[in-house]
C-alpha positions in Angstrom: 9.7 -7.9 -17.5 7.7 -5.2 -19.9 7.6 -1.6 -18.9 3.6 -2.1 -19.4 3.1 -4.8 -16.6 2.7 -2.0 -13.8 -0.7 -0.5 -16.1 -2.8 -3.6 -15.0 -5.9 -2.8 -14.1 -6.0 -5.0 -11.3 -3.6 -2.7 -8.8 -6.2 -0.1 -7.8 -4.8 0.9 -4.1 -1.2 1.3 -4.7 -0.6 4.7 -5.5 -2.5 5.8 -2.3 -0.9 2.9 -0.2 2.5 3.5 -1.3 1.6 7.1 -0.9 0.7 7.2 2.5 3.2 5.0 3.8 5.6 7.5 2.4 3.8 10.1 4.0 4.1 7.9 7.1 8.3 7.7 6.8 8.1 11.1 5.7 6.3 12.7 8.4 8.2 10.8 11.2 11.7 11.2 9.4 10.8 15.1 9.5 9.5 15.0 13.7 12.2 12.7 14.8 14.6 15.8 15.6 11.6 18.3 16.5 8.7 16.3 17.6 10.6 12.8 18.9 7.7 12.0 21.3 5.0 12.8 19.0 6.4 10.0 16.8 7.1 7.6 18.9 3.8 7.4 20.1 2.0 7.7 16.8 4.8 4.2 16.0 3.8 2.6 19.0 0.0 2.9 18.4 0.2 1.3 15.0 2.0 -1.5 16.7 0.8 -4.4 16.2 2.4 -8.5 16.3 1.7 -10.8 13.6 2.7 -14.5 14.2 2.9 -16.3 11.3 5.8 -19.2 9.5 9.3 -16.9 9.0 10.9 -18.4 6.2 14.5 -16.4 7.7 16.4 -18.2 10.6 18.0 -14.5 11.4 15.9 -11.4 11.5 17.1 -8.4 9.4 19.5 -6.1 11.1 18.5 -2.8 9.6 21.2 -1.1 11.3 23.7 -2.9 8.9 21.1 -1.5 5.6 20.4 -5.2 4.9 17.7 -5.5 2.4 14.3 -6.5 3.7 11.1 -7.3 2.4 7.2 -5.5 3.4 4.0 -6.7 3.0 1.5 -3.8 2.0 -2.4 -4.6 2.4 -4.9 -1.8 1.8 -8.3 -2.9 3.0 -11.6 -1.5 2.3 -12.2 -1.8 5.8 -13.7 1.9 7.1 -14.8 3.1 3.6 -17.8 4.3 3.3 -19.0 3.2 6.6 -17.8 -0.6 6.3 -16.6 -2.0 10.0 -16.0 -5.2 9.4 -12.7 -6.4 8.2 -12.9 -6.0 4.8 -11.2 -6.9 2.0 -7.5 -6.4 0.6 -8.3 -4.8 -2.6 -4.5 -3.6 -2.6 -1.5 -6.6 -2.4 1.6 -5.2 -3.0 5.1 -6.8 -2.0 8.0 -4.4 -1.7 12.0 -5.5 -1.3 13.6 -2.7 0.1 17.2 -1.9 0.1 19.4 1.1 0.7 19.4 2.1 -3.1 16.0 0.9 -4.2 13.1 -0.3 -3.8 11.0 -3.1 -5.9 7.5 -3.0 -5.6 5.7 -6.0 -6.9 1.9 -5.4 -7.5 -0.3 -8.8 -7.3 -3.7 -9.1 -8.5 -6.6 -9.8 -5.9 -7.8 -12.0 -7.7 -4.9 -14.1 -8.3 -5.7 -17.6 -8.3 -3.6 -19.8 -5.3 -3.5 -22.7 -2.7 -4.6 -21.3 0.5 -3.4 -23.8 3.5 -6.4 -24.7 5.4 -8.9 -23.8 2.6 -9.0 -26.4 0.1 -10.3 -25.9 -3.2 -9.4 -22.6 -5.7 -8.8 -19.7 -3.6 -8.4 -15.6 -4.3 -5.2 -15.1 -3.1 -6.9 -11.8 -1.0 -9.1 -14.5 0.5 -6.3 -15.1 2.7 -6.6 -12.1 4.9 -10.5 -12.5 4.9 -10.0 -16.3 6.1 -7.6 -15.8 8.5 -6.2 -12.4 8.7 -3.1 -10.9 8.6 -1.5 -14.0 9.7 -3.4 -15.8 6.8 -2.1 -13.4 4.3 1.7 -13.5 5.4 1.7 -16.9 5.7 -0.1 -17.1 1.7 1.8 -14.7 0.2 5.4 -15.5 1.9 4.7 -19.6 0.1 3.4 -18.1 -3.2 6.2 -15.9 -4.1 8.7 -17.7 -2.4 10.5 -15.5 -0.2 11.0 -14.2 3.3 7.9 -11.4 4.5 9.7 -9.6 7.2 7.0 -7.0 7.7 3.5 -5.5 7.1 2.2 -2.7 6.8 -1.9 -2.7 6.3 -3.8 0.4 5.6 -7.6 1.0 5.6 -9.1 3.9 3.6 -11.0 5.4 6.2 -7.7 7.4 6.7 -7.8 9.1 3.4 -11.2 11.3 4.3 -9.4 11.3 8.3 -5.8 12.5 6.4 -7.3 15.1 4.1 -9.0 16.6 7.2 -6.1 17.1 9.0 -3.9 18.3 6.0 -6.3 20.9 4.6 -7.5 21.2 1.1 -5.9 20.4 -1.9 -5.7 21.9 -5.5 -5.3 19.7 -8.8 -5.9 19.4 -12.3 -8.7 17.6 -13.3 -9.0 16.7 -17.3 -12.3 15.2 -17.1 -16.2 16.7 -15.8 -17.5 14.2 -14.0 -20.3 13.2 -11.3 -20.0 10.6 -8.6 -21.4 9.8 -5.3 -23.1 13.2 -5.3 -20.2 15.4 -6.1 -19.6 17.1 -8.9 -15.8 17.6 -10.3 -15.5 20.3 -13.7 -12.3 20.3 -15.9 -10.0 22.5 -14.4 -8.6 23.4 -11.0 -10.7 21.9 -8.3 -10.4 21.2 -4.8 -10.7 18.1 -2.8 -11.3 18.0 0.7 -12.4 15.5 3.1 -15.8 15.5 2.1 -15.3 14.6 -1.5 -11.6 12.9 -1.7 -13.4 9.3 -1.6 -15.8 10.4 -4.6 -12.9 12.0 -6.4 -10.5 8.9 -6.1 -12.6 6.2 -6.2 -14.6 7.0 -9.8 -14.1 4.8 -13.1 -17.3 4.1 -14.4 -17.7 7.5 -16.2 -14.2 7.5 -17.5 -13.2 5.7 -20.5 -9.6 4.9 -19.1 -11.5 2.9 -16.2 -8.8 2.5 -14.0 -6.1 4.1 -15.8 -7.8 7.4 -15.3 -8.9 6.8 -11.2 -5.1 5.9 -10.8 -3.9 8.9 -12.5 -6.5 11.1 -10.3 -5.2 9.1 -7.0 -1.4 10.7 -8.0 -2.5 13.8 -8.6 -4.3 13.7 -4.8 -1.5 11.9 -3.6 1.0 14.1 -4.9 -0.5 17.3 -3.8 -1.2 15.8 -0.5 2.7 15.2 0.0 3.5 18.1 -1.4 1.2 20.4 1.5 2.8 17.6 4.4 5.9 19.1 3.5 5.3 22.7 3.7 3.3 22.4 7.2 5.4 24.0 10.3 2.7 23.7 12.4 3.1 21.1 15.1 -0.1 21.1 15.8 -0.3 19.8 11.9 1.9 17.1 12.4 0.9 15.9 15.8 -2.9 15.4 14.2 -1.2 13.7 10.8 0.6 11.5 13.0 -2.8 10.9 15.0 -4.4 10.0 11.6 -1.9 7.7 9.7 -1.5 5.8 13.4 -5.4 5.2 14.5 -5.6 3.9 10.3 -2.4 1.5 10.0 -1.3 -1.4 11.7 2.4 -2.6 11.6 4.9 -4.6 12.9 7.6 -2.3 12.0 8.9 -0.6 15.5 9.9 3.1 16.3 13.7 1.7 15.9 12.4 0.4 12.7 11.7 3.8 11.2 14.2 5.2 12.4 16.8 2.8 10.8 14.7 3.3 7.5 14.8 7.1 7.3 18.4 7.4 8.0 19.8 4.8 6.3 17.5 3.5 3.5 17.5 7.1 1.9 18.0 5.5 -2.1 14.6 3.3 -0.9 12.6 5.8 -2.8 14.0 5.0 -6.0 11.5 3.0 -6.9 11.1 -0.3 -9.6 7.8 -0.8 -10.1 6.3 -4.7 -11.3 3.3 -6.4 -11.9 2.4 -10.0 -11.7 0.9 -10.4 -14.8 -2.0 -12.8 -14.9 -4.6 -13.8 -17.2 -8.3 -13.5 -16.7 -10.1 -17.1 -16.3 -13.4 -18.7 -15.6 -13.3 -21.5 -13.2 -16.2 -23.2 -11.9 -18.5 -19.7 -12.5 -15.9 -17.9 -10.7 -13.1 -15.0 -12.4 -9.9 -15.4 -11.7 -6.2 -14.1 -12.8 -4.6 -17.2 -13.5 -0.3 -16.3 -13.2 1.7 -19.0 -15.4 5.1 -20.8 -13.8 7.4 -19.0 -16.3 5.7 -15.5 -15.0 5.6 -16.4 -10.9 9.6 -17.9 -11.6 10.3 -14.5 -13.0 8.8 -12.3 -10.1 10.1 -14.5 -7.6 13.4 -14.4 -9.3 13.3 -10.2 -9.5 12.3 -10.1 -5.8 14.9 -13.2 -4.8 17.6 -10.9 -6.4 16.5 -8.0 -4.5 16.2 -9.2 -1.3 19.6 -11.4 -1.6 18.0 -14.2 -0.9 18.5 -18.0 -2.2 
């Protein structure tokens, strides 16, 4: 698969999901010596079931490093004021094994068969149908392969995540304007009252998404970067607070704690995009994937996960 596939402008979200669900591991690999109650709750909070069609007839056992698979959904749900459930603007698919980690970007748009819904379907009309369970269930027959987990992020808990970290310094190569704040070239800072207007802007850049991805890194980064000098545990406790009261998961406290002791090479990371093509059907844009491109991402992923 080309290098280029992972530029499409169709993965907004997955910097800042894949981001924060770092920070997530991060964070609770760091408190589970000092703060062990502190992240156990803030795990058990983001609890939450899914039942849905498992294509495995054994679960993973992590505590043997066998490879496993994670569904990541970032929903617009909280953003700007938005209650209802949203949409999953980010779909992302990540194998995960104890040397790496292949993250497979898919297209909202994608065009699929959605069980229940006849007709042409968005494949992140799934979760808007019939929720997380809808999702799993679409995206676990599309690609092929075994879901053992979710993760689903909404992006309330970027403005709620920068509160509780502080402000941040980057570099911004572009004066720009948006939602009322106003960025300059140079070193600004983002905070929680202008992170959203920073992250979110394309329209006044000519690299349209290129440029509000490289923007979300820079945040991202930064963000990381301050998590990991905090020793406050007053800090932590309110990160912790954040990231849980934000994400839903069915991964367990046992979970994560399997994952930041023995999946360490997880953050190598292999980055892939399902390549589609844009398409008019019936007054309606899709991304239309051909066999030969699905057979090749299901493939990668099949190889991955070590599964036939």
């Amino acid at each position: 698969m080309s290098n280029h596939h992972h530029h499409h402008r169709k993965h907004v979200w997955w910097k800042w999901l894949l981001g924060i669900v770092c920070v997530f591991l991060l964070v609770d690999g760091v408190v589970l010596a000092k703060f062990y109650f502190s992240a156990k709750d803030a795990v058990d909070r983001s609890f939450k079931k899914v039942n849905y069609k498992k294509k495995r007839e054994k679960s993973v056992d992590m505590s043997k490093k066998q490879p496993f698979s994670v569904l990541l959904l970032g929903s617009d749900t909280g953003e700007y004021g938005r209650t209802y459930r949203g949409r999953t603007d980010t779909i992302m698919v990540a194998a995960v094994t104890s040397s790496q980690t292949t993250l497979v970007s898919i297209p909202r748009d994608t065009l699929v068969h959605i069980e229940g819904h006849p007709g042409n379907n968005k494949i992140n009309a799934a979760y808007s149908y019939d929720g997380m369970t809808g999702a799993l269930n679409t995206i676990q027959s599309y690609l092929d392969i075994p879901i053992d987990h979710y993760v689903e992020l909404n992006m309330k808990g970027l403005e709620q995540l920068s509160n509780a970290i502080g402000p941040v310094q980057v570099d911004n190569d572009l004066e720009f304007t948006n939602l009322g704040k106003h960025f300059s070239k140079g070193t600004v800072t983002i905070d929680s009252s202008n992170i959203l207007a920073y992250t979110r802007m394309r329209y006044e850049d000519t690299r349209g998404d290129y440029g509000r991805q490289m923007r979300q890194r820079l945040v991202v980064q930064a963000m990381v970067e301050k998590i990991a000098s905090l020793g406050s545990l007053f800090k932590y406790q309110k990160i912790l607070n954040v990231i849980s009261s934000n994400m839903k998961t069915d991964l367990t406290f046992d979970d994560v704690k399997e994952i930041a002791t023995g999946y360490s090479g997880a953050k190598n990371i292999k980055q892939v995009q399902l390549q589609g093509k844009g398409d008019m059907i019936d007054g309606v844009s899709y991304e239309v994937v051909s066999q030969s491109e699905l057979q090749s991402v299901q493939k990668t992923l099949k190889d991955a996960l070590n599964f036939k």
